[in-house]
PyMOL Python script that loads the backbone (N, CA, C, O; Angstrom):
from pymol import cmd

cmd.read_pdbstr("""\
ATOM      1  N   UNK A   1     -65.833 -69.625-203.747  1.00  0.00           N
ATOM      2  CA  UNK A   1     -64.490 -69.938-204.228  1.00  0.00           C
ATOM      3  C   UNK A   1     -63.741 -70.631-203.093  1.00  0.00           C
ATOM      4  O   UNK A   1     -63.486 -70.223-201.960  1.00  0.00           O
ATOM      5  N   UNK A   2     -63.522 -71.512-203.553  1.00  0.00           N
ATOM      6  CA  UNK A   2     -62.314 -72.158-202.398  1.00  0.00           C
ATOM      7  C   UNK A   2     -60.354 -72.021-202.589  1.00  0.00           C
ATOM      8  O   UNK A   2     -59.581 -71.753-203.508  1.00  0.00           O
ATOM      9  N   UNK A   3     -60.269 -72.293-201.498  1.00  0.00           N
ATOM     10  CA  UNK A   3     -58.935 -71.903-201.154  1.00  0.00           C
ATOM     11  C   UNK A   3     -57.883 -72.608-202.133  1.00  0.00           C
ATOM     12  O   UNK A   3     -56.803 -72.035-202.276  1.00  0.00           O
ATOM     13  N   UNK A   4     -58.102 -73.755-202.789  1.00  0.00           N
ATOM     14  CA  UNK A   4     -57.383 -74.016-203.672  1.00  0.00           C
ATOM     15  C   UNK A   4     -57.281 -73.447-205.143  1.00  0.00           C
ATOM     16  O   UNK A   4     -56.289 -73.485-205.871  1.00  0.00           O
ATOM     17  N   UNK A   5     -58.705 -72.832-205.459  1.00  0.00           N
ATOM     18  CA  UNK A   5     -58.827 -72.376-206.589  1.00  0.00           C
ATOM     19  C   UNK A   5     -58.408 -71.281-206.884  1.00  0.00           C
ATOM     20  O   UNK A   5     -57.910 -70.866-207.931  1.00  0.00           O
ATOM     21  N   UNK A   6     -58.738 -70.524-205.380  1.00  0.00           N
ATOM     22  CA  UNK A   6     -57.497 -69.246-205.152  1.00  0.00           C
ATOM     23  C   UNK A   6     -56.228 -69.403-206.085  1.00  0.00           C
ATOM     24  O   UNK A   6     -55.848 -69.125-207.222  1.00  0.00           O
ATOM     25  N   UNK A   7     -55.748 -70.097-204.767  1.00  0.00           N
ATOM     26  CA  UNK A   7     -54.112 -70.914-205.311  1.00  0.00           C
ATOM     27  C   UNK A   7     -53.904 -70.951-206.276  1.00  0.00           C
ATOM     28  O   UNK A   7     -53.012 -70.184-206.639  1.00  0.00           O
ATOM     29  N   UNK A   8     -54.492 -71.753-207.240  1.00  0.00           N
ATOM     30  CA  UNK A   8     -54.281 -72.394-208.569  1.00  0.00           C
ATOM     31  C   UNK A   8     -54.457 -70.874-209.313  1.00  0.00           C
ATOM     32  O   UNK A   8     -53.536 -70.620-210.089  1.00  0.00           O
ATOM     33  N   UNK A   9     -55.252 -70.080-209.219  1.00  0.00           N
ATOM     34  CA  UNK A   9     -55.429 -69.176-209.919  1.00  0.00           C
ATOM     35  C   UNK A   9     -54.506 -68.120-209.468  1.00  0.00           C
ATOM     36  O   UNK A   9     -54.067 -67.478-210.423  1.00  0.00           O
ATOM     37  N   UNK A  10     -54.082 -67.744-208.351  1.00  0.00           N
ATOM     38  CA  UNK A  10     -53.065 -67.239-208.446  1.00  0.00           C
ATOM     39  C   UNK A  10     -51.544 -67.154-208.769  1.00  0.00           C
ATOM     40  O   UNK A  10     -50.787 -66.204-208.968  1.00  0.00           O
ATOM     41  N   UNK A  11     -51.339 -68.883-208.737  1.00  0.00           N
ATOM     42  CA  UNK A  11     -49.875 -69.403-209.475  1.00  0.00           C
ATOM     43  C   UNK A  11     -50.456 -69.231-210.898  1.00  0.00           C
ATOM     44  O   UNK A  11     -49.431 -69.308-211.575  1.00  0.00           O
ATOM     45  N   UNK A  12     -51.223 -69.092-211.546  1.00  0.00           N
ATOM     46  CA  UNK A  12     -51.148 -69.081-213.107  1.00  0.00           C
ATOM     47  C   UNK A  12     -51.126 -67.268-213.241  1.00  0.00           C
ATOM     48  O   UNK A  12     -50.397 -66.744-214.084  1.00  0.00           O
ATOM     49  N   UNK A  13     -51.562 -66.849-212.782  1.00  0.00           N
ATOM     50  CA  UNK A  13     -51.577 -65.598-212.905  1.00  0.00           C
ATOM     51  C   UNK A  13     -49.597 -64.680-212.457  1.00  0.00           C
ATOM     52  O   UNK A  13     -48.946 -63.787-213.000  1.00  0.00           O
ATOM     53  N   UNK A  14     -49.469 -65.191-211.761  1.00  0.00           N
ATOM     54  CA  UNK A  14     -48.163 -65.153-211.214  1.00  0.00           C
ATOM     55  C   UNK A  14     -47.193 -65.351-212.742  1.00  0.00           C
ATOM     56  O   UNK A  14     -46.548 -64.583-213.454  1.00  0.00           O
ATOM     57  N   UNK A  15     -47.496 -66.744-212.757  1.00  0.00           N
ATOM     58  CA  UNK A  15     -46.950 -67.183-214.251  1.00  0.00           C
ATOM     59  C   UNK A  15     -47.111 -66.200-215.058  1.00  0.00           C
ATOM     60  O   UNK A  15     -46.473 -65.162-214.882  1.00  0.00           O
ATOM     61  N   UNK A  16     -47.690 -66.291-215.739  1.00  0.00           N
ATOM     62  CA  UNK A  16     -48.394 -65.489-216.632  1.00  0.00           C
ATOM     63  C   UNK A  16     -47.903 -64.040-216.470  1.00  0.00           C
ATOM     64  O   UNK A  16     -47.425 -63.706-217.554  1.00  0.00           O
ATOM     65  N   UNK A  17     -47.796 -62.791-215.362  1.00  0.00           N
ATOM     66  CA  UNK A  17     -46.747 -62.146-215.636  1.00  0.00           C
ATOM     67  C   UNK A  17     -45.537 -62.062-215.639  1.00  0.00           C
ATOM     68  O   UNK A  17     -44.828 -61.195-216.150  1.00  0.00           O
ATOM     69  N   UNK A  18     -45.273 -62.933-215.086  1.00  0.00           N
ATOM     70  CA  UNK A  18     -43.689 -63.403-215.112  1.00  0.00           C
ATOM     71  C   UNK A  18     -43.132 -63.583-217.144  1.00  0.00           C
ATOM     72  O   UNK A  18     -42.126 -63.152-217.707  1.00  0.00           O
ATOM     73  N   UNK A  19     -44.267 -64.355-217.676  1.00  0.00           N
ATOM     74  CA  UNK A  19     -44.226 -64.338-218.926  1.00  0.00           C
ATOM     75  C   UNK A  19     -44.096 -63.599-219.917  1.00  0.00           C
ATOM     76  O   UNK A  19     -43.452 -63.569-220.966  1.00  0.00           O
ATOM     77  N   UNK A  20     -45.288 -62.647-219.048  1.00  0.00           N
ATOM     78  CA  UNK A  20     -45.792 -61.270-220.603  1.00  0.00           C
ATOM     79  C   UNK A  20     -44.958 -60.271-220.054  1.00  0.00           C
ATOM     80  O   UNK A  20     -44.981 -59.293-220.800  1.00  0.00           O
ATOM     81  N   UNK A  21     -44.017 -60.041-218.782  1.00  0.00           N
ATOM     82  CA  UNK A  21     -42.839 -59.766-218.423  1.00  0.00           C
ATOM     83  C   UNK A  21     -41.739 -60.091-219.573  1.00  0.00           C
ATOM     84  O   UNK A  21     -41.225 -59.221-220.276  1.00  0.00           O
ATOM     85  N   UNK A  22     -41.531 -61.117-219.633  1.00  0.00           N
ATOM     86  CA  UNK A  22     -40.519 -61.391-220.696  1.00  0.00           C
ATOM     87  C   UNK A  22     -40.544 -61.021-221.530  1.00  0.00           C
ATOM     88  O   UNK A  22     -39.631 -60.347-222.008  1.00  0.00           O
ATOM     89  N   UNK A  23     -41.949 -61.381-222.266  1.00  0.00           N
ATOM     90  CA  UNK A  23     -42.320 -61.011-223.910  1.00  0.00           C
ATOM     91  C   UNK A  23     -41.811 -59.433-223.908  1.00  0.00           C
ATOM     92  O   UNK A  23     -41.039 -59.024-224.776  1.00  0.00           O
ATOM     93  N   UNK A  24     -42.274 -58.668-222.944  1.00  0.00           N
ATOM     94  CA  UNK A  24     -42.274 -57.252-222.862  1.00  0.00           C
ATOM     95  C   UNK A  24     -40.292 -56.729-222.800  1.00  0.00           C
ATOM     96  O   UNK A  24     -39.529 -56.681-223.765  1.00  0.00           O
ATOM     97  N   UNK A  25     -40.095 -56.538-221.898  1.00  0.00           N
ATOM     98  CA  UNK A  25     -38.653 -56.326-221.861  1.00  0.00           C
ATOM     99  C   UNK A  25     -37.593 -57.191-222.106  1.00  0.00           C
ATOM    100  O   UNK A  25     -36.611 -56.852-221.444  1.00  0.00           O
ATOM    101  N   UNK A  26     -37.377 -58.291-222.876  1.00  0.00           N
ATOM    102  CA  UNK A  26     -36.257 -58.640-223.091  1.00  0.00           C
ATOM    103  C   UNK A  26     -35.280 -59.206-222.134  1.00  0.00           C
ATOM    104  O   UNK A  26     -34.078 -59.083-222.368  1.00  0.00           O
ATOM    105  N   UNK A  27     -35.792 -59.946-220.852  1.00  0.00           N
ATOM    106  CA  UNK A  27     -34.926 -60.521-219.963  1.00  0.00           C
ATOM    107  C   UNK A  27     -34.203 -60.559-220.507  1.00  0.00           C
ATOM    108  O   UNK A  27     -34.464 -60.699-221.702  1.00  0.00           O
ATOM    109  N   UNK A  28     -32.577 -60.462-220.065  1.00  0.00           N
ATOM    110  CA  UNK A  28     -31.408 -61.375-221.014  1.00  0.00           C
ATOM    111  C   UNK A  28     -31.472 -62.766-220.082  1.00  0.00           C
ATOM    112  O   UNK A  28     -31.587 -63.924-220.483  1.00  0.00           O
ATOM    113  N   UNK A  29     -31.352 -62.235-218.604  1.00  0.00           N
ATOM    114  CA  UNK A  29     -31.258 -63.357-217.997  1.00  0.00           C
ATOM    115  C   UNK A  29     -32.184 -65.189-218.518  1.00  0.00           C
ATOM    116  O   UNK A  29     -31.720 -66.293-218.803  1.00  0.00           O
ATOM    117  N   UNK A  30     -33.718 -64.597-218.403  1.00  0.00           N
ATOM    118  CA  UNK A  30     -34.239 -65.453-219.260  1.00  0.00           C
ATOM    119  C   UNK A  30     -34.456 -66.079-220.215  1.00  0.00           C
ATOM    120  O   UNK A  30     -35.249 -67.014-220.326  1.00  0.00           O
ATOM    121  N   UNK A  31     -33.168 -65.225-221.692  1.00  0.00           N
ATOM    122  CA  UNK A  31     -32.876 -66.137-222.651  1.00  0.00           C
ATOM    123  C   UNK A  31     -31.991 -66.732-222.704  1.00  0.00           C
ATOM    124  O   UNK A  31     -31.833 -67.397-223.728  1.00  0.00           O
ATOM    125  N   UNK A  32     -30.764 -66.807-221.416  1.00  0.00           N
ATOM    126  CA  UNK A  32     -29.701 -67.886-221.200  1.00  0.00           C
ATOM    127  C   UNK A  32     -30.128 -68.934-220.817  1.00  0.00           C
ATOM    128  O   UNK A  32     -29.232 -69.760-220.638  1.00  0.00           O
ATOM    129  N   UNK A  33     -31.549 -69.430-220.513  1.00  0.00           N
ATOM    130  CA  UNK A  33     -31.923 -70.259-219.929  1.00  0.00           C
ATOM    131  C   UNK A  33     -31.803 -70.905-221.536  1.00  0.00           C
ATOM    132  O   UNK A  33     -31.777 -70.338-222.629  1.00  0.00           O
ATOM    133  N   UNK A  34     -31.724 -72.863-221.010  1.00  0.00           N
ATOM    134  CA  UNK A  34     -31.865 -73.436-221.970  1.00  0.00           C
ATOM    135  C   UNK A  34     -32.637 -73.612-223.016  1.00  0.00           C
ATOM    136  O   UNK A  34     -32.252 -73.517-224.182  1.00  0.00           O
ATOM    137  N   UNK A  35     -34.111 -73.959-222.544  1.00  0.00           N
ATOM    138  CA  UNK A  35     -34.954 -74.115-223.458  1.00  0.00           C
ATOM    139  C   UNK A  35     -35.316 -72.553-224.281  1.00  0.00           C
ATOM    140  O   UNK A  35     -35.657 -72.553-225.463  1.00  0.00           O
ATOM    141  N   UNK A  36     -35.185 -71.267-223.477  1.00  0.00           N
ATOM    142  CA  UNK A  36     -35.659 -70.562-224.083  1.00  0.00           C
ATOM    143  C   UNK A  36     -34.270 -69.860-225.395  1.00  0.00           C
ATOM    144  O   UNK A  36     -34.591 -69.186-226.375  1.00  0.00           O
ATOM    145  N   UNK A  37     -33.190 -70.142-225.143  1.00  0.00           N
ATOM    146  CA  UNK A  37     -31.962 -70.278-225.894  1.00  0.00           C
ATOM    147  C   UNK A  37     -32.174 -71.694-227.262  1.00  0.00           C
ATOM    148  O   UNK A  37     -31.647 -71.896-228.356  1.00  0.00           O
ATOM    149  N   UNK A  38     -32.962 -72.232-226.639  1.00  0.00           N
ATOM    150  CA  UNK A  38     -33.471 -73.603-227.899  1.00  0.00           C
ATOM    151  C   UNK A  38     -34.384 -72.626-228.738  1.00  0.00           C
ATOM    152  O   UNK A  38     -33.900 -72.533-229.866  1.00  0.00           O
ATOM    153  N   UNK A  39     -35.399 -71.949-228.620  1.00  0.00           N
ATOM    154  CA  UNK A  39     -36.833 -71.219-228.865  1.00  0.00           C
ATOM    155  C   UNK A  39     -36.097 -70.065-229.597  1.00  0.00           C
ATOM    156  O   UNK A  39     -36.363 -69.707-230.745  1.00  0.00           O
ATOM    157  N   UNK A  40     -35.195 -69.556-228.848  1.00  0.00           N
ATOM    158  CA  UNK A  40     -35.143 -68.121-229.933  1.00  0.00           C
ATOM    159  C   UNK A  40     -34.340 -68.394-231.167  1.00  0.00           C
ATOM    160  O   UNK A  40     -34.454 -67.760-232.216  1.00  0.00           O
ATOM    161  N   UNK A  41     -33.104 -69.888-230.850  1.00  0.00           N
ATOM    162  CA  UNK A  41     -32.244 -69.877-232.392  1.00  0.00           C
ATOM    163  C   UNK A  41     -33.311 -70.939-233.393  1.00  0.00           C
ATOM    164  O   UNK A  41     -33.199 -71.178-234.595  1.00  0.00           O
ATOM    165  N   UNK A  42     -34.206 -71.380-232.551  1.00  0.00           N
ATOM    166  CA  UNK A  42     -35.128 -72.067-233.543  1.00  0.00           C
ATOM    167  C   UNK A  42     -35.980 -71.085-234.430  1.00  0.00           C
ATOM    168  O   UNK A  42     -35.869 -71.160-235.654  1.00  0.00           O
ATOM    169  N   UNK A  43     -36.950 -70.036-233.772  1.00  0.00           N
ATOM    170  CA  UNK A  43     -37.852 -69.238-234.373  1.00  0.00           C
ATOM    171  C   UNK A  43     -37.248 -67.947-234.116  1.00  0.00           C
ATOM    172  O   UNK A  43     -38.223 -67.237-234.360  1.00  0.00           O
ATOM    173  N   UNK A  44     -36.361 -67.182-233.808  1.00  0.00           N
ATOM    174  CA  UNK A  44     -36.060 -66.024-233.448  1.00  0.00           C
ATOM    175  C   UNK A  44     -36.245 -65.568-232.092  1.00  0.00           C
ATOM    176  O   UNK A  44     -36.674 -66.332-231.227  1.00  0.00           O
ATOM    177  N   UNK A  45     -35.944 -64.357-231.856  1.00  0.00           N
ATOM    178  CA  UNK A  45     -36.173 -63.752-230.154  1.00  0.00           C
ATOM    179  C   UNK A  45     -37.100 -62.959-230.345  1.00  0.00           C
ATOM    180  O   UNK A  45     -37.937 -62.924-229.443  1.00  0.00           O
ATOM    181  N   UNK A  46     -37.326 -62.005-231.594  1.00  0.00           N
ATOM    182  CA  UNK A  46     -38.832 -61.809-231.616  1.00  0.00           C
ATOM    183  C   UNK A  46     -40.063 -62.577-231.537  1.00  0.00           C
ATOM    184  O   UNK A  46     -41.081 -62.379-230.875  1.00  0.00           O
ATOM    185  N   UNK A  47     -39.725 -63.575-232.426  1.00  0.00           N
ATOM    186  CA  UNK A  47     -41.165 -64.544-232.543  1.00  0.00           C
ATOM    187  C   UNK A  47     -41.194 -65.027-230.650  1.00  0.00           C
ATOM    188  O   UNK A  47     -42.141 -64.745-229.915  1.00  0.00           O
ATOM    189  N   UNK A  48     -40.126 -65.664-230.263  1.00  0.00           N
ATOM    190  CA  UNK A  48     -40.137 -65.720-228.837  1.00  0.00           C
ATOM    191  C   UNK A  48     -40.835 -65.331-227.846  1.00  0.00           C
ATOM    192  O   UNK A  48     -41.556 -65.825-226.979  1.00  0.00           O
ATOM    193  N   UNK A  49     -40.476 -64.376-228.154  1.00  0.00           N
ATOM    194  CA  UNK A  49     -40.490 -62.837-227.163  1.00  0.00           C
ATOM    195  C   UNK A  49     -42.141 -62.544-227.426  1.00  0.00           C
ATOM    196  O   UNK A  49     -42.982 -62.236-226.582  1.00  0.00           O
ATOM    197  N   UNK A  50     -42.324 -62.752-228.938  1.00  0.00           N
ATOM    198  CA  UNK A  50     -44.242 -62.502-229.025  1.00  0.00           C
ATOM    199  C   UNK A  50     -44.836 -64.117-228.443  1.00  0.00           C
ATOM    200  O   UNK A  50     -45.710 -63.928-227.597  1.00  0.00           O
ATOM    201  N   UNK A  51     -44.594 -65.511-228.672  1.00  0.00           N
ATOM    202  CA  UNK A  51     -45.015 -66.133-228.136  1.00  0.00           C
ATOM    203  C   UNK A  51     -44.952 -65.958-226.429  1.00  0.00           C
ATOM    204  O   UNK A  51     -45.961 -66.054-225.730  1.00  0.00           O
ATOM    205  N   UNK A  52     -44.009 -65.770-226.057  1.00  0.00           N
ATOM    206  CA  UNK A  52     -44.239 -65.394-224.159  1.00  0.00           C
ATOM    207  C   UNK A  52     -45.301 -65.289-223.930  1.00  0.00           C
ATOM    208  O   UNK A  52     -46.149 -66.138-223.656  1.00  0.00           O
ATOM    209  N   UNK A  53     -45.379 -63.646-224.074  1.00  0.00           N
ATOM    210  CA  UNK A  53     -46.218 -62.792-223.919  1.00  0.00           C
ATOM    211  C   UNK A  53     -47.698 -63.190-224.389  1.00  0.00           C
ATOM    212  O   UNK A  53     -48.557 -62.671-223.676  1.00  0.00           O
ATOM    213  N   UNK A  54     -48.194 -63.991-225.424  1.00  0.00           N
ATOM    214  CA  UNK A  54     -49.381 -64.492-225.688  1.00  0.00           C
ATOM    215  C   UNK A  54     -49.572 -65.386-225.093  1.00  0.00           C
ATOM    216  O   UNK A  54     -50.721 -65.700-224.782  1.00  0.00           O
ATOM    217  N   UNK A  55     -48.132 -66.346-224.612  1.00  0.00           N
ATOM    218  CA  UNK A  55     -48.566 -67.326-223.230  1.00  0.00           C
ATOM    219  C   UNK A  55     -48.936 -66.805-222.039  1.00  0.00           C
ATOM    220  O   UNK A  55     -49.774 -67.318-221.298  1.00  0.00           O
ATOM    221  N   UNK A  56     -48.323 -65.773-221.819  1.00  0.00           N
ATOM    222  CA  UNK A  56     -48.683 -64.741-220.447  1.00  0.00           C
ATOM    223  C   UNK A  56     -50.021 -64.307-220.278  1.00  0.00           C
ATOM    224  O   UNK A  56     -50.531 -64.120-219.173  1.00  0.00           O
ATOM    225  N   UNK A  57     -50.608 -64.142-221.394  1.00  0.00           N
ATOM    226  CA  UNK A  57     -51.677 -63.557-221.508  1.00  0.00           C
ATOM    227  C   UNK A  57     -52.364 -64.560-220.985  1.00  0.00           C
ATOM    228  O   UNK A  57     -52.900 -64.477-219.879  1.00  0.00           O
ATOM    229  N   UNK A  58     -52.414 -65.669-221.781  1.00  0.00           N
ATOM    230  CA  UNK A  58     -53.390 -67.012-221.726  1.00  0.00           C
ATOM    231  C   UNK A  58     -52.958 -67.357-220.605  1.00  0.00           C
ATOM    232  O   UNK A  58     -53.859 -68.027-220.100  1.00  0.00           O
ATOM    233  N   UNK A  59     -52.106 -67.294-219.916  1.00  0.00           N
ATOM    234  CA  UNK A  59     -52.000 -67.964-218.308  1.00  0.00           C
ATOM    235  C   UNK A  59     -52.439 -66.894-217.413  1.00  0.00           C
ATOM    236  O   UNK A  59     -52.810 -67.320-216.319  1.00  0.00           O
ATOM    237  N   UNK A  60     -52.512 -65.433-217.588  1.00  0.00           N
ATOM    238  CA  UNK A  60     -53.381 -64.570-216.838  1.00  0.00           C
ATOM    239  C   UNK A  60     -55.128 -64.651-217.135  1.00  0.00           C
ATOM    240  O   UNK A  60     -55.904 -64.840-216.199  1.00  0.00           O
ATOM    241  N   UNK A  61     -55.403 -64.551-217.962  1.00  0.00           N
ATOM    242  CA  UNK A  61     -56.633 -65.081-218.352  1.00  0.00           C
ATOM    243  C   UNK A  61     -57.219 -66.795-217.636  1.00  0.00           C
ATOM    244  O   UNK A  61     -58.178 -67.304-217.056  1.00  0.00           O
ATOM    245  N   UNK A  62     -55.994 -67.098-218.132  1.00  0.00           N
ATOM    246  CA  UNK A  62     -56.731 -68.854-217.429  1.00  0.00           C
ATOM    247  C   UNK A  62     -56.676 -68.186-215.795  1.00  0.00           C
ATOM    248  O   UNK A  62     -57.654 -68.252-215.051  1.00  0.00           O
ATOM    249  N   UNK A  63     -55.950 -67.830-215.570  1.00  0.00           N
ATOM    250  CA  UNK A  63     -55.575 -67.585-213.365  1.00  0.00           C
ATOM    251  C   UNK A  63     -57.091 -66.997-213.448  1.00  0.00           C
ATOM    252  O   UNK A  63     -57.930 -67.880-213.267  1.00  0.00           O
ATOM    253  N   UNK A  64     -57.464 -66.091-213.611  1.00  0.00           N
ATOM    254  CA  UNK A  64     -58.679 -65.410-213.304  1.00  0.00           C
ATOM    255  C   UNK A  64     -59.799 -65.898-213.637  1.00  0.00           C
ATOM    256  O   UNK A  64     -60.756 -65.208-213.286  1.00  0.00           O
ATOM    257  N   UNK A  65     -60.116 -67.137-214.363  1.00  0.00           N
ATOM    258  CA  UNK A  65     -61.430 -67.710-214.865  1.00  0.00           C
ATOM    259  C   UNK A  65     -60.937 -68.519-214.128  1.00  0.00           C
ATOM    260  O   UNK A  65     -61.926 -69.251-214.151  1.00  0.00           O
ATOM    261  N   UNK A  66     -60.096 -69.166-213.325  1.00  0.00           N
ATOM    262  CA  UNK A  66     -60.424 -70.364-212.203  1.00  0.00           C
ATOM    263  C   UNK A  66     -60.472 -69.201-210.908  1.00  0.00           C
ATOM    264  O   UNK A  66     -61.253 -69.469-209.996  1.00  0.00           O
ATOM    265  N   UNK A  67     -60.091 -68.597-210.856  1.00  0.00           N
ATOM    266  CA  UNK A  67     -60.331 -67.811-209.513  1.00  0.00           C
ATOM    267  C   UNK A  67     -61.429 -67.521-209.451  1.00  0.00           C
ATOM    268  O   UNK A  67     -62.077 -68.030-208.536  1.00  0.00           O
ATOM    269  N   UNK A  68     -62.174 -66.500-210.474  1.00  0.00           N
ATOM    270  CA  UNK A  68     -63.725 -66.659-210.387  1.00  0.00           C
ATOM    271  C   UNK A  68     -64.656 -67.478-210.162  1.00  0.00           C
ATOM    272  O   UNK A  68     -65.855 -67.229-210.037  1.00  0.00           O
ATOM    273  N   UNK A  69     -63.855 -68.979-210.074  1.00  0.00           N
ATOM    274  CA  UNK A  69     -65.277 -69.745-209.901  1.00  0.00           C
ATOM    275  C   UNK A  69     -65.980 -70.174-211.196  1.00  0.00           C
ATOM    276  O   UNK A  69     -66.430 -71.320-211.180  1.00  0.00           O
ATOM    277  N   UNK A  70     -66.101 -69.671-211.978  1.00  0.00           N
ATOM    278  CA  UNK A  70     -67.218 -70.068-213.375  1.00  0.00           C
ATOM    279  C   UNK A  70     -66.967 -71.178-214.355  1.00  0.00           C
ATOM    280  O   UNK A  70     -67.763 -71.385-215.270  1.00  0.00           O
TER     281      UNK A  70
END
""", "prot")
cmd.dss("prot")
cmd.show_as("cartoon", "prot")
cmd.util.cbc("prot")
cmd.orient("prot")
């Protein structure tokens, strides 16, 4: 494994709970943000809040299959 793939896999992974963070508790802070204030009056703050979190997932999942190498 090299040192960038590290990297790369650890900023997605980073991401990624930062995400399924959200999905999970309800930042408020993070739904004043714009786009995600676009996302919840478009589809709701549930549907939101479940898309995050399935992005979180998929960006923890992606961090660890480039970190591994494979």
């Amino acid at each position: 494994m090299s040192i960038e793939q590290a990297f790369v896999g650890a900023v997605a992974i980073i991401l990624g709970v930062l995400c399924a963070a959200v999905g999970l508790f309800q930042f408020s802070w993070f739904f004043r943000l714009p786009k995600a204030r676009w996302a919840a009056a478009r589809w709701g703050r549930r549907a939101t809040r479940i898309g995050f979190g399935l992005l979180g997932l998929a960006l923890i999942l992606l961090g660890w299959y480039i970190a591994m190498d494979t």
